[in-house]
N, C-alpha and C positions, 0 to 999 in steps of 0.2 A: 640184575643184568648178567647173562651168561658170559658176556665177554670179559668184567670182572672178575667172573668166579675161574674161568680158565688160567688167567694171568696169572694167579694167585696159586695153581697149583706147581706143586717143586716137581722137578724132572727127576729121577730117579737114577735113568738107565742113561748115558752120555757116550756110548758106544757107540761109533757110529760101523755102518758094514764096509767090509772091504772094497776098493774099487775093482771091478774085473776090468783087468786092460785088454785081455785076449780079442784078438781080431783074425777072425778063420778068414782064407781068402777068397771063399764062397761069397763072403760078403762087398767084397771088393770092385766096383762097376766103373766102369771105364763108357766117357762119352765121345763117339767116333761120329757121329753127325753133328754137327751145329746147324743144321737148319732146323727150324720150328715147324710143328707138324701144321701150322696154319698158312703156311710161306705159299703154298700152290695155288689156295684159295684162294686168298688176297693179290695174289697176283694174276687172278683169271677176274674178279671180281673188278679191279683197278683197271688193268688192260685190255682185255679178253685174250691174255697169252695162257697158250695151251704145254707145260714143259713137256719135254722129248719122253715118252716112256707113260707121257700120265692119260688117263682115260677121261676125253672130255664130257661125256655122259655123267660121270661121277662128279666131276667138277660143277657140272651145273646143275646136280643134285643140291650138292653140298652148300655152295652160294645159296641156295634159297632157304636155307637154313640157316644161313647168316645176314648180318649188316653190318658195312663198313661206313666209319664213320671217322673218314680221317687221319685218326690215329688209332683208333679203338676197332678192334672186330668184337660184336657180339654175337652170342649165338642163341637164337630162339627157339626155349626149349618147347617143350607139348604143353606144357599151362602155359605157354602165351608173354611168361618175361622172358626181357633181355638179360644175359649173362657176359 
């Protein structure tokens, strides 16, 4: 049994490495929208409302590339599952 013979080896090295706490502020994102990139669709899909500014071309691209179901939007990739 391999898993035996591991156990059975003694650790040597009990070092562990240092934590890096550094946090550059590059790293640092900030979320300025809370709407869901999906909010347009399902609500043209639900009601047929068009929001102020959005292209309804795109929107009725996009609906057919999805299905709602409720609660759930899936999206129908090119192999044919839902997502």
């Amino acid at each position: 049994m391999v898993a035996d013979h591991l156990s059975r080896m003694q650790v040597t090295n009990l070092q562990e490495p240092p934590v890096n706490d550094f946090l550059s502020d590059d790293m640092l994102l900030k979320v300025t929208d809370s709407t869901p990139w999906y909010a347009n669709i399902v609500k043209f899909m639900v009601a047929g409302y068009v929001p102020p500014g959005e292209n309804k071309k795109k929107l009725i691209y996009e609906s057919r590339r999805h299905l709602w179901d409720n609660r759930y939007l899936y999206r129908v990739c090119s192999d044919g599952l839902l997502r």
